[in-house]
N, C-alpha and C positions, 0 to 999 in steps of 0.2 A: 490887349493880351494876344500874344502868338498862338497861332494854331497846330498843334501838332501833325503829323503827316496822315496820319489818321482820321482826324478833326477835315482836315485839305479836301480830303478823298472823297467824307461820308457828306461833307457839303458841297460837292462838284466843282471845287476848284482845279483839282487836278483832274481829267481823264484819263482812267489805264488804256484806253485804244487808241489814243496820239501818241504819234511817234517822235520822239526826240531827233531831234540834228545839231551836230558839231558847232559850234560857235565860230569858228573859220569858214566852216561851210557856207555857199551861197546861197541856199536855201536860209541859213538862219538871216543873210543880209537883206534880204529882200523881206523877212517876215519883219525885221526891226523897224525898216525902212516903212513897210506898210502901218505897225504900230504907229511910229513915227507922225504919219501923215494923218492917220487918225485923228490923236489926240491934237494934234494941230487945226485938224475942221471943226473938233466941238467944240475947243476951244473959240473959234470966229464966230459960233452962230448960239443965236439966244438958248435957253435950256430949254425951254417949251419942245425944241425939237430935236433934242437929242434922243427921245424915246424913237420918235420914228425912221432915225438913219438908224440907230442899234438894229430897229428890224430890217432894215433894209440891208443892212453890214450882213445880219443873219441870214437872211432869206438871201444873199449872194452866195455864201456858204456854202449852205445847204444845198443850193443850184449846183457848184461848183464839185461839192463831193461826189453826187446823185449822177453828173454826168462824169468823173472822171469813174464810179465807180460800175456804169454800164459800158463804157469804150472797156474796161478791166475785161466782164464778163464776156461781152463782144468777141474780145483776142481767145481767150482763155476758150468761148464754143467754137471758132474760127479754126484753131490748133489742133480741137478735140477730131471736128470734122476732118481734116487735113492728115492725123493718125491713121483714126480708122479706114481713110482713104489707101491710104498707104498699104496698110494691113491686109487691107482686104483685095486689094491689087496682089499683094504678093503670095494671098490663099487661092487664088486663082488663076496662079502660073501653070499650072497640070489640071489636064481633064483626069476624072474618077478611072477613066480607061487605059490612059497612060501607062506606058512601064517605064518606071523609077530606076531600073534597073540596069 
């Protein structure tokens, strides 16, 4: 029986927080490619140990989101500081005494 897109959802096949990419795109070739390679290893290796490369697949994952999504924050307080640097370099072109005028 087919699942409708609803049915997809409410059983986690699909995640609303991945992002789609273009099927020309190189980002989608390289995800094929990795599918690709996958099912080709557990293919080659007994099923006894398929449970443990899925966590291992997983647990790459998860490494990989966890640190691409600290370099993120990293940039993101980097910029913040960089700002207020800026800002506050340019509140401080005149002393209180100065005349503006």
């Amino acid at each position: 029986m087919k699942k409708s897109f609803i049915e997809k959802l409410y059983f986690g096949d699909i995640l609303p927080v991945e992002r789609g990419f273009k099927r020309n795109a190189r980002l989608y070739k390289k995800f094929k490619i990795s599918q690709k390679e996958h099912e080709e290893m557990l293919a080659a290796i007994p099923k006894e140990y398929h449970g443990i490369i899925e966590k291992y697949v997983s647990t790459n994952i998860s490494f990989c989101a966890e640190s691409e999504l600290a370099a993120f924050v990293y940039g993101v307080r980097y910029m913040l500081r960089f700002m207020l640097d800026a800002i506050s370099d340019k509140l401080d072109d005149f002393s209180d005494d100065e005349d503006l005028g």
